[in-house]
Every structure is written in C-alpha cells, then in structure tokens.
ZAMIGU-448907 format. One line per field, with one value per residue (C-alpha): x, y, z. Coordinates in pm, 1 decimal. Layout:
# residues N
px <- [X  ...]
py <- [Y  ...]
pz <- [Z  ...]
END
This chain:
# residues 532
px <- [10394.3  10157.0  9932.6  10027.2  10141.8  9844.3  9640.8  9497.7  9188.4  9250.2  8846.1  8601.9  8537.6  8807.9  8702.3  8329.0  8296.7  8473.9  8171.2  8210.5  8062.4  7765.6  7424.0  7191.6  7217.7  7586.7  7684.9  7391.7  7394.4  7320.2  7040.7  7219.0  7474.6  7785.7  7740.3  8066.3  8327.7  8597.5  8916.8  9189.8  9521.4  9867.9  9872.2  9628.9  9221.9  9078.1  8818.2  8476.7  8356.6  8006.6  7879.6  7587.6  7470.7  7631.0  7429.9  7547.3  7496.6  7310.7  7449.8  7756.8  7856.1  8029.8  8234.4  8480.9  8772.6  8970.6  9339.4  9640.1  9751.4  10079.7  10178.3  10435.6  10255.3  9915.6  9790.6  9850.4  9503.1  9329.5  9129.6  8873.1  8981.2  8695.8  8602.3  8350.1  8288.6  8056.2  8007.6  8093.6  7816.4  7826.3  7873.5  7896.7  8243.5  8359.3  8720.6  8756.6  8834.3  9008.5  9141.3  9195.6  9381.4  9348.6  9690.3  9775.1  9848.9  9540.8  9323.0  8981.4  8953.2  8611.5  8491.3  8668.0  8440.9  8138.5  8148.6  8322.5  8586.0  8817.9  8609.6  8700.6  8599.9  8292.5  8559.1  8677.1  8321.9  8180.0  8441.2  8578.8  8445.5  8600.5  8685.7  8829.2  8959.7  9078.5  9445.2  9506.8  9481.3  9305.7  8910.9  8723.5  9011.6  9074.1  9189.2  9487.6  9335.5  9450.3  9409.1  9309.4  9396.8  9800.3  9780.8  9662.5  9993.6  10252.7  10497.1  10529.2  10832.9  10951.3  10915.2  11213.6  11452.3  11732.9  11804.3  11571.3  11296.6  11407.6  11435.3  11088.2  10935.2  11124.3  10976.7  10595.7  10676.7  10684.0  10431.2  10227.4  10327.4  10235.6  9898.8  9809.4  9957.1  9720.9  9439.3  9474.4  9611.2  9853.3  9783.7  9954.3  10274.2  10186.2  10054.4  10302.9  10270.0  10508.8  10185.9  9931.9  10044.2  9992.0  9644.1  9546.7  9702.9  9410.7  9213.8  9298.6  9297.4  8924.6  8821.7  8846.2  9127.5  9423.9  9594.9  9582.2  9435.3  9541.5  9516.7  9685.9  9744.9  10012.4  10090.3  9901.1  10146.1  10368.2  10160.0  10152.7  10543.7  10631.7  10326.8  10486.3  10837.8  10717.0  10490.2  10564.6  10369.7  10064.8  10032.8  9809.9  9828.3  9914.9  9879.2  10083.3  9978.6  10171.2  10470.6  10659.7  11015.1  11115.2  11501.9  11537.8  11679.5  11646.3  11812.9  11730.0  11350.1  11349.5  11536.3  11335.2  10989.1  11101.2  11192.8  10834.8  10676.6  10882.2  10863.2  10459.9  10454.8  10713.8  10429.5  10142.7  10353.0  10431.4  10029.3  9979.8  10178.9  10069.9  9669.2  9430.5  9169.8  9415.5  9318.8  9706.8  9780.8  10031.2  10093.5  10416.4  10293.1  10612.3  10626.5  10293.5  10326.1  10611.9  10440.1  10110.8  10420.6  10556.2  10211.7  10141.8  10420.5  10329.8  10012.5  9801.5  9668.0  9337.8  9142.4  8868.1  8537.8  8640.5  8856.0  8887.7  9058.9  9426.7  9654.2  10000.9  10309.3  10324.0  9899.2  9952.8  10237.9  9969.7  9686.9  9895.6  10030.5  9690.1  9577.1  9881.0  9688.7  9433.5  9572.6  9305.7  9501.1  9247.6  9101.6  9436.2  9486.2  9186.6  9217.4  9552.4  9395.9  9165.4  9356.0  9542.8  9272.4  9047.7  8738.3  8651.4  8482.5  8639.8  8610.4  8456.7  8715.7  8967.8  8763.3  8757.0  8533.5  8455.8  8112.3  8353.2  8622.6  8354.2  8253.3  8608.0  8702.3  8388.1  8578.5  8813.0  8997.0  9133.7  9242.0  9637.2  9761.9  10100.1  10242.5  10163.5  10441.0  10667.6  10678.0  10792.7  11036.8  11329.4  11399.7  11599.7  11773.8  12033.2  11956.1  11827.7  12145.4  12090.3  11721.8  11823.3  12039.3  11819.7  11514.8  11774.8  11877.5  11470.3  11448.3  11696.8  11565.2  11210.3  11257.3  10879.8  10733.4  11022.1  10882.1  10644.2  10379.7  10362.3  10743.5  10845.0  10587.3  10578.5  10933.8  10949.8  10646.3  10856.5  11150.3  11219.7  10947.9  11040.2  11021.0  10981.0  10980.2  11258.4  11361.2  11521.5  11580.3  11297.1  11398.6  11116.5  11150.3  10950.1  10594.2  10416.8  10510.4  10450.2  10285.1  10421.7  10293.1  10338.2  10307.7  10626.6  10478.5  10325.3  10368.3  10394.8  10516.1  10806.9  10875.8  11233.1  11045.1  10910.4  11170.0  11422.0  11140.7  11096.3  11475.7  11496.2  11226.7  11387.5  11242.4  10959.1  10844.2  10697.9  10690.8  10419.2  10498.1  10229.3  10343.7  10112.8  10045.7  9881.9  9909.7  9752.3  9700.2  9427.7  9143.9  9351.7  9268.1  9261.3  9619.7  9733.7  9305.9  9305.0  9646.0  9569.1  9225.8  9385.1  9688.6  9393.8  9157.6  9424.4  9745.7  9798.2  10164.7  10211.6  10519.2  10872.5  10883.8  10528.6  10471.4  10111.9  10061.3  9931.6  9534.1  9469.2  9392.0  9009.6  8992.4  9123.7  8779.9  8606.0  8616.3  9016.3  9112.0  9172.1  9357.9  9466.7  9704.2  9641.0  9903.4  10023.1  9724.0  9467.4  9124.0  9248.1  9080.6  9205.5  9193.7  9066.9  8873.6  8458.4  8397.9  8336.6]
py <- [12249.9  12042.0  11839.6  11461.2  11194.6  10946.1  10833.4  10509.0  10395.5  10082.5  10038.7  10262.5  10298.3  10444.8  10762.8  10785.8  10940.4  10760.8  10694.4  10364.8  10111.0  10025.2  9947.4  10145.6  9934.6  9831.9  9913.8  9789.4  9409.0  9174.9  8980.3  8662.4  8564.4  8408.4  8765.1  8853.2  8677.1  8661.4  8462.8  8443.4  8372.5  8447.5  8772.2  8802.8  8823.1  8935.8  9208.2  9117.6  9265.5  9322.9  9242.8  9373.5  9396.8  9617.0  9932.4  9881.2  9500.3  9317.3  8981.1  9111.8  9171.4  9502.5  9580.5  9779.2  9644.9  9904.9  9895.1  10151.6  10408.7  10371.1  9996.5  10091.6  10331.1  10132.2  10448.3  10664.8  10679.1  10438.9  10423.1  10181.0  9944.6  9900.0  9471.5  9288.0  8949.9  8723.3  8451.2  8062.1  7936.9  7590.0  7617.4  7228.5  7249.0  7603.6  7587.5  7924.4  8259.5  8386.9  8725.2  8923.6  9212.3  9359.7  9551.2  9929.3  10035.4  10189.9  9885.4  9880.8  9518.5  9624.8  9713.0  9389.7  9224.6  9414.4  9395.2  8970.8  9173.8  8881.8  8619.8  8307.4  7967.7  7822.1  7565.3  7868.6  8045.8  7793.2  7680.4  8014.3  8337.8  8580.5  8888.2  9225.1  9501.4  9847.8  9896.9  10203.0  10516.9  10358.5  10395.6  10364.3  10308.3  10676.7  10767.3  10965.4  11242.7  11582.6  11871.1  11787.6  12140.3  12086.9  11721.5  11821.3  12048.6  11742.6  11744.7  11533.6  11307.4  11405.4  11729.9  11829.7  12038.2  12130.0  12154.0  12436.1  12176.9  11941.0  12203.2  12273.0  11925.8  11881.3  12191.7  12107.9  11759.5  11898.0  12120.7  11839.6  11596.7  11884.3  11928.5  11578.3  11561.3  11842.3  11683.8  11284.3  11312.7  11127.3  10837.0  10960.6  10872.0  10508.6  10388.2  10165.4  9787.0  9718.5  9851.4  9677.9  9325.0  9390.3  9504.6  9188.9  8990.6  9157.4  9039.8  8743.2  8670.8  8927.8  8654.4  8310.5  8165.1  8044.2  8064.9  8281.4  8179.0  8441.8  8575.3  8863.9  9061.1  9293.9  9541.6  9252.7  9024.3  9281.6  9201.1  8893.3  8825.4  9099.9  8881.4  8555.6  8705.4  8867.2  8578.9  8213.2  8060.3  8216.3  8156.4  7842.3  7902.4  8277.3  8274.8  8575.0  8671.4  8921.1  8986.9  9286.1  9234.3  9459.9  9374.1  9666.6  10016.8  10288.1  10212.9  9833.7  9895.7  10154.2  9937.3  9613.6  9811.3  10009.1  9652.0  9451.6  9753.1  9711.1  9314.8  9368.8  9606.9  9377.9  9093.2  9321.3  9396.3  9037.4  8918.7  9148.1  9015.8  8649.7  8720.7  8813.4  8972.4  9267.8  9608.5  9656.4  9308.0  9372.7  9709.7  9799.5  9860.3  10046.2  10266.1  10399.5  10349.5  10608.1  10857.3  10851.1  10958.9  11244.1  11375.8  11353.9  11558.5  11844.3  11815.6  11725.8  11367.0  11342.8  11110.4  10966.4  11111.4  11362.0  11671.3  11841.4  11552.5  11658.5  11318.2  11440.4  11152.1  10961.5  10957.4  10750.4  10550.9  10515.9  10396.0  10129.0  10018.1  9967.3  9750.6  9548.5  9418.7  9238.3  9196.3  9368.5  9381.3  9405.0  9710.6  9869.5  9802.2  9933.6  10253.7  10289.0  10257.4  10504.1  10743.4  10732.9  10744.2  11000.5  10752.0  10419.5  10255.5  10272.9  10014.4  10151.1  9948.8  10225.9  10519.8  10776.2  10801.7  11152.1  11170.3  10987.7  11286.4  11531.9  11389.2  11355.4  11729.1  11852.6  11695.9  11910.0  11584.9  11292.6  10996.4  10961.1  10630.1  10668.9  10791.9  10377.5  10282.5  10596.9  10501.3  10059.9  10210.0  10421.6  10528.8  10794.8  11008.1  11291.2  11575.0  11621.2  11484.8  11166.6  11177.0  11229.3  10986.2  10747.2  10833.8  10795.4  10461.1  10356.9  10515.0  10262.1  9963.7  10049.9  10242.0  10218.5  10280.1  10528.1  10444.4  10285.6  10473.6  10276.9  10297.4  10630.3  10886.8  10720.9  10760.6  11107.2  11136.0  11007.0  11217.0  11396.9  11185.6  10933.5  10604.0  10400.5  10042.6  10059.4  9777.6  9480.1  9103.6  8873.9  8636.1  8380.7  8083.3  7842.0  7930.2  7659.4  7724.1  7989.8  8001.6  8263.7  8281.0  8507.3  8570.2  8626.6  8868.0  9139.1  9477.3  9602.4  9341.9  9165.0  8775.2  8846.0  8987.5  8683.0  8468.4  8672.3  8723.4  8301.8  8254.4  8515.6  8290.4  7988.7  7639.3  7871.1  7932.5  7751.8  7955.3  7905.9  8044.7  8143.0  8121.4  8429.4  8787.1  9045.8  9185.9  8888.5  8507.8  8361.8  8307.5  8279.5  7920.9  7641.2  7587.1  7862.4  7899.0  7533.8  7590.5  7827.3  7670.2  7337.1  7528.1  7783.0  7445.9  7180.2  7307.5  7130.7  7273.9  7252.9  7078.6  7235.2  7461.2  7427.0  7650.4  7745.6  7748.2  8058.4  8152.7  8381.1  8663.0  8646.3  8348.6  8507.4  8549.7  8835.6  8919.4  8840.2  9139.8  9359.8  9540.0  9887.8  10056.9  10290.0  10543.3  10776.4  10983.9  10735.4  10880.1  11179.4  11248.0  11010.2  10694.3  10359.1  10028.9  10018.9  9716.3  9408.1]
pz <- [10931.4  10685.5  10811.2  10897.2  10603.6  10566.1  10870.1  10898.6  11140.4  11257.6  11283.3  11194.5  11591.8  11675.5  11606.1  11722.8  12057.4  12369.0  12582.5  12808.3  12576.9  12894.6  12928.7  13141.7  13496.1  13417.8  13744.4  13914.9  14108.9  13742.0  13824.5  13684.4  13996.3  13720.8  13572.0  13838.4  13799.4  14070.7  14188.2  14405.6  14229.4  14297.9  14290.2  14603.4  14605.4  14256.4  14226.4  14035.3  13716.3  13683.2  13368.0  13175.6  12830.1  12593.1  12441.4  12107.7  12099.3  12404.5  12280.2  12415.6  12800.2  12899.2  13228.3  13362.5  13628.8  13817.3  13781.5  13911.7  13700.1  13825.8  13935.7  14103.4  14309.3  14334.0  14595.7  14340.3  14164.0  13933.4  13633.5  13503.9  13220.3  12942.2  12869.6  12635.6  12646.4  12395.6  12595.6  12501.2  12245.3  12419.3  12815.4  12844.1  12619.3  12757.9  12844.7  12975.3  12857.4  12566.1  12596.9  12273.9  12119.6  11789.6  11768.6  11667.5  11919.5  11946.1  11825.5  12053.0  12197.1  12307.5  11936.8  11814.6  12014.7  11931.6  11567.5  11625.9  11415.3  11438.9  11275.3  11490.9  11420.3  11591.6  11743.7  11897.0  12010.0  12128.0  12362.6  12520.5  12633.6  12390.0  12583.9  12500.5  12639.0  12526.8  12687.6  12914.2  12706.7  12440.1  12310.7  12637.3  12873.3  13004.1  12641.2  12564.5  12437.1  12248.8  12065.2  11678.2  11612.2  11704.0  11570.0  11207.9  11236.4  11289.4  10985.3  10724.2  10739.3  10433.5  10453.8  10625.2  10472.9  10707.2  11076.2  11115.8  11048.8  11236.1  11564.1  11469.7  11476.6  11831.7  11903.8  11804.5  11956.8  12280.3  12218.4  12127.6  12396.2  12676.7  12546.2  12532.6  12903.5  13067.9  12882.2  12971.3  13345.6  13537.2  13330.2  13017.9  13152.2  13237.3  12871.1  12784.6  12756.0  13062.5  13250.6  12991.7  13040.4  13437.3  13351.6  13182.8  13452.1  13634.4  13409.4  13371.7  13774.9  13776.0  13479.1  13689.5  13492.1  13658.7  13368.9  13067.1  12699.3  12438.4  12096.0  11998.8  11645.6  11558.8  11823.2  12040.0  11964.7  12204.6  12489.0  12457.6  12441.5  12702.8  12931.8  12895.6  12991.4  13311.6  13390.6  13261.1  13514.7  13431.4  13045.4  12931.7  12567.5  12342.2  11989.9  11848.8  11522.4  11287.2  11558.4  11673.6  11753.2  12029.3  12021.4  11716.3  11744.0  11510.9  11193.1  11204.0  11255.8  10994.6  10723.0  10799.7  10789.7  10425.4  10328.9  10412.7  10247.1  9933.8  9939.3  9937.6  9612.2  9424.4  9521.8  9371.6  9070.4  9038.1  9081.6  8823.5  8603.0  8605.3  8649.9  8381.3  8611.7  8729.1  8580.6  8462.9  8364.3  8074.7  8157.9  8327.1  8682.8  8782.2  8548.5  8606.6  8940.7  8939.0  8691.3  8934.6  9232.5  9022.0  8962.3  9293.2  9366.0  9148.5  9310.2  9010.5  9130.4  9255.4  9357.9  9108.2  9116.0  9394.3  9240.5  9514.9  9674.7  9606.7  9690.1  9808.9  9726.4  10057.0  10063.2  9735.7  9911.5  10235.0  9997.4  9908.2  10189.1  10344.2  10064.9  10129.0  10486.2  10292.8  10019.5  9823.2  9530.1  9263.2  9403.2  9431.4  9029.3  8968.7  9176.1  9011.5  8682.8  8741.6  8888.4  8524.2  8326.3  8542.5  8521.6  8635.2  8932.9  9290.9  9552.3  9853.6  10041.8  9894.5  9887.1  10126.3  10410.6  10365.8  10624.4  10908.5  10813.8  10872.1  11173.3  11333.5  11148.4  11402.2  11711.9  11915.4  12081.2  11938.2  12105.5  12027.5  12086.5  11925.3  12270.7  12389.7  12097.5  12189.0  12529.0  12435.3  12176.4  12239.7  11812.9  11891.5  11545.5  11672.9  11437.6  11058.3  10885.6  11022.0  10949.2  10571.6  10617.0  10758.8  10453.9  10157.8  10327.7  10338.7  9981.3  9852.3  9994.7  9932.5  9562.0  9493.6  9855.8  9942.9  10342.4  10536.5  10613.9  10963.5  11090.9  10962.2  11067.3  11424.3  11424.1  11369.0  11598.7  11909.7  11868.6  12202.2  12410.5  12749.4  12707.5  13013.8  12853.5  12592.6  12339.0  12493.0  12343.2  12501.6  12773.0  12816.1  13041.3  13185.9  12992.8  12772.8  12407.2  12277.7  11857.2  11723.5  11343.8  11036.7  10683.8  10453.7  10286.3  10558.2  10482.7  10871.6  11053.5  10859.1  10866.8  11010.9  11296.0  11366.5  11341.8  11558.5  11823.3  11805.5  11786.0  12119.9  12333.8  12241.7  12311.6  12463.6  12041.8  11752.8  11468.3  11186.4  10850.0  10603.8  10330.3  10172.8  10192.6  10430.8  10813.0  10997.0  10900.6  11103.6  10868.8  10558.8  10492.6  10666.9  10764.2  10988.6  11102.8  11220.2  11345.6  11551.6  11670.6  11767.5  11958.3  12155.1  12260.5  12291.4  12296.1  11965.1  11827.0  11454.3  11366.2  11404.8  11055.4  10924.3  10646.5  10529.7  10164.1  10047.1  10027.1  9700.1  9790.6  9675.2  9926.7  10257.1  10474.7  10478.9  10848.9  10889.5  10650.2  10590.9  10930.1  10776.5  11042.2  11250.9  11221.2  11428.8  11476.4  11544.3  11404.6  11213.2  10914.7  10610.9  10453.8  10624.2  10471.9  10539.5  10721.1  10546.3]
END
C-alpha cells in the first residue's frame, strides 16, 4: 500500500518528542501555597495539581492531575493528564479559569498554551487563567502511540481498485489498530471524548471553579457540546468555535465535508477573480487548476524549487485545503502559479517543512490520534462498491477538490475499528446558553454543522454566523472576537441571528490562523503552516 494521502500537523509540536512538558521540581511542594489548587464540588473532594513552571516557557505553569483510564472502572489504573496554565494578567479582575482546546483531534492544549497559540484578547488574559490540557492519548497525555513504519503503509483513499483492496485495507487496519494497542496500553481503548469531557470535569472541580468557563475549536467544539449534555449544571459559559455535528452517519458526513471543501475553492476562484493582487487574476483558475491535477497524476508535478519533491493528486488537493483554514489565499495563487511556470517565490507558510520531516522520518513512534475520532464516530462503508460509490458521490459535489482531505482518509482509516461513543443528536437541557459560532465558508467544519448542532440543543444555543472564510472565527475582526469576549467575561449573548461581516483575508490576525488539520496520522511526514 502507498503511503498515506496528505498529512497535516495541527502544530508544529505535535511531532517533537512526547516528554511531560515539566520543570525540574514539578512534583516537588511549590513554594508559592495558591500554586495547588483544590475544591470540593459535586462530584466529591477534588485532588490538587501542583503547579510549576514550564521548561519550555517559565511564564507558563505546568501540572499533571491523575484521572482513570477507565471511568467506569475507576480501580482499573490511571494515567496522568498533561495542563498549562498562563495565569490572569490582572488578579484583582480574575474571574476564574478558562479551559481551552485547540481541536484535531489531536490538537495539544498544552502547546496552545505555550506558544498563546490562540491569540485571545487582553479582555480575556487578564481576567481568566487560560488553561490547557492535552486529552487522553494525545501529546503528553499517555499518547497513543505506534509504529511509523505500518502507518507510512496506510492506503490512499483513492487508491482502491476492487474488493481485493478493500480486504486489504481491513486487513492492514487491524494490523494497524493491534500495534498501536500493545504499544499505548489499556488506555487505547478509553480515548474517546465520552471519557474526555469526564476528564475536564476533573479539571474543572481540581481547578476551583464551580462551574466551567470554556473555549473550544473544531474537534473542541465536541467536548464542549458532549460536556454540556452530560452536565448542564456545571457549565458557566462554552464558546464553541468551528463545530462538529455528531448527529451524521456515513454518507451525510462524507457529502457535507466534499461540499465545504468545494464551497472554499469556488470562494478562492471567485477572490481571484475580483482582486488585482492575486497571482492568477484574469487567468482561468479552473482550468489550470485541473491541468496542475492531471499532471499530478502522471506524476510530473513537483513542487517549486524542490524536484525531487514529486506531488501526487490528492497532496495538491491537501495543499489546498489547508490554505483554505486561513484563508491564505494569495500564497495559494502564487504556489499555483509557480507550480505552472516552474519558478517563482513560495511562501514558507506553504512550503514544506522538510528538517521537521527528517526529524519525525528518524522516529520509530508516532502519536496517532485518529483512533480518538474513530472511537466518537461509527462511519461504517460495507465493502468497496459502496466506497466507489460513496467517492463518485464526493467527486460530484466537490468536482475541483474530488474529497476532503479531512473526512475521507479518516474514514477509510476507521473502517473495522470499535467505537464506544457513536453519533447521536445532542440533547442539552438545563445549561446556560450555549455560543455556538461559525464561518459560512470553513473548509472542515461546514456552516450546516453548526446550525443543526444549534437547532439540536435548542433554546440551550445562540448561533453566531461569520459571515467569512476559514476553520475558526475568533480573531477575525472585531465582531465574532468581541463576541466571543463579552459572552466568556459576562455572559453577553449576541442577538438571535447575528451575522459577522466578513474580515479580508489579509486582515484576519496573525495568531487566529491559520489551523491546518491534522489528519489522520498526526505528525507524519508532510505538509503543515510555520507558525506565524
């Protein structure tokens, strides 16, 4: 089998060595007696976490808490969940604590908070404790981790050619899945979010708050919804940002993803059109869009400056579909331009990180958090014909981007695996409201996501549209930003149907994009944005 269609790293963290992110002392008493934090809430007496400066950044506090592998079966061993925390910038206005997730799944809460990847507001530092936490099996929390020999083998999704192939990639599925097993423990089994939101309920109660402040992103925005359902009572404000809807089964998550993927290149073909500053303004994108495909499928596209770098068809269709998340469309056109011409400048935004593929290519392990999404979705496809079926379908709705390079590979990825927290329509009731805002044009996460999660929590959700582009819309302008500020501090709602007007894309802050996706081989060698 060929190695895997285009991986994405969610941030450049995710694939640097999984060493608890800890100062020297971290588990000694802190000398500073707030530097544990404990409670007693409803769910009994809290344990502390002891708090110390970070190695990699000592204006940041790391910890650990220790949580149950298996919930159900609390005897049954535990592990130790990673945390960060910047503390508030203004103790005399602090609120409380704001507990973050970055999305993936796979997305390293602890690194978010490192690197202050998510660019909040001063209205929002200075008043909360930003904390973050890598969920079980992720980064730092007892990763899931496996062979990068077998997971370089994992087949392209369009690669399959008959029902030989397809017995193959069940085959190699278990294969994989068994490896990954012996490696990670008891706790591979227990990754999915069903256990994550009682891990931050933990944290929440190890934290001090009675009540839990929240901001999560993409495959966050999971968490959070799944939270509020199993505990109402506990939620003082979530803001869900870029949301999953986890009512869909296969073909419906399949057609809607192809679709958001297709909606975002018929926006860069249309920017094109009307702005002066794109590299193919005048030109007809399409067109060359499609003759840059074919010559990727004779295997004659390379990338510019690098000719060794051979680009298959779907790492073209990945490389846009990452600068979708931004949008960084002027350093798409121009990549695009010069993969026509053979010459021109690339953005290093778009370029690939060849030293962090050496380094990763030197690793015998990855951490594979594509079993946490296998295990909340149940996308199951009964044999090759329907997977044809299901591609030509995708192919039609999505004629330029054929797939999305999120929802298909992780698809195909979970054929054959258990999934012990299956799709379900979200019953919220009795929580505060809930903000659940998105943009109508995100490649990943598609506006009719959001809407049919609001529509399923009821008078629970206020949805905020932006009315832009790209896979996350706090800090793209003031709108949805202060939105989302005055709904975390206050509890400030936005008005039933606010709409955002769209940011240009040269506008959007610099920390809040891009968000390239992780794929389903977090880490693997490929394609992923430097950080800004």
């Amino acid at each position: 089998m060929r190695r895997p269609v285009l991986i994405l790293a969610l941030l450049l963290g995710l694939a640097a060595p999984l060493a608890p992110a800890t100062a020297a002392g971290a588990t000694a008493a802190p000398a500073d007696p707030a530097a544990t934090t404990s409670t007693t809430g409803a769910t009994g007496a809290a344990p502390a976490v002891r708090w110390a400066p970070c190695a990699e950044n000592a204006a940041v506090e790391c910890g650990t808490l220790t949580v149950p592998i298996d919930w159900n079966n609390p005897r049954g061993g535990t592990f130790e969940l990673a945390l960060a925390r910047r503390r508030a910038s203004d103790p005399a206005a602090r609120i409380g604590s704001l507990v973050i997730n970055p999305g993936g799944p796979g997305g390293s809460g602890v690194d978010a908070v490192l690197g202050e990847w998510l660019g909040f507001t001063p209205e929002i530092t200075s008043r909360f404790d930003v904390v973050g936490f890598d969920p079980r099996g992720v980064a730092r929390s007892h990763p899931i981790t496996c062979s990068l020999e077998l997971a370089v083998q994992a087949p392209d999704p369009t690669a399959l050619r008959g029902q030989a192939d397809w017995n193959a990639m069940l085959a190699f599925n278990r294969r994989y899945a068994d490896d990954c097993r012996r490696r990670t423990g008891p706790l591979f089994d227990h990754v999915h979010t069903g256990n994550v939101i009682r891990d931050l309920d933990a944290l929440r109660a190890a934290l001090g708050d009675d009540k839990l402040t929240y901001y999560g992103i993409s495959y966050g925005t999971l968490i959070g919804q799944l939270y509020a359902e199993r505990y109402p009572r506990r939620v003082r404000a979530l803001a869900l940002d870029s949301n999953m809807d986890h009512s869909l089964g296969t073909q419906a998550f399949l057609d809607t993803e192809s679709w958001t993927a297709q909606d975002s290149f018929d926006e860069f073909v249309a920017w094109c059109g009307r702005t002066d500053t794109c590299a193919l303004h005048g030109r007809d994108v399409r067109a060359l869009w499609h003759e840059l495909l074919a010559k990727a499928e004779r295997g004659e596209l390379t990338f510019p400056g690098q000719p060794d770098f051979v680009l298959r068809k779907l790492d073209l269709v990945g490389i846009a579909f990452s600068a979708f998340y931004g949008p960084i469309w002027r350093e798409l056109a121009e990549l695009l331009a010069a993969m026509e011409s053979g010459t021109g400048t690339v953005s290093p935004l778009l370029a690939p990180v060849t030293a962090k593929k050496a380094a990763v290519a030197a690793e015998e392990t990855i951490n594979d958090a594509s079993f946490v999404f296998c295990q909340d979705y149940a996308l199951p496809v009964r044999d090759f014909r329907e997977w044809d079926r299901l591609l030509r379908r995708s192919a039609a709705i999505a004629p330029d981007m054929l797939i999305s390079s999120a929802a298909h590979p992780l698809t195909l990825t979970c054929q054959g695996t258990r999934t012990p927290n299956p799709q379900h329509r979200l019953k919220v009731d009795g929580s505060p409201t809930l903000l659940i805002g998105n943009s109508l044009h995100d490649p990943a996460t598609p506006y009719p996501w959001a809407v049919n999660a609001a529509a399923q929590i009821g008078r629970e959700a206020r949805l905020l549209t932006y009315e832009g582009w790209g896979h996350g819309i706090y800090g793209h302008g003031e709108c949805p930003t202060g939105a989302i500020d005055r709904y975390l501090v206050s509890g400030e709602l936005p008005a039933k149907g606010a709409r955002c007007p769209a940011v240009p894309p040269a506008e959007v802050s610099a920390k809040s994009a891009p968000r390239p996706y992780p794929g389903p081989r977090p880490g693997l060698p490929g394609w992923t944005y430097a950080r800004r």
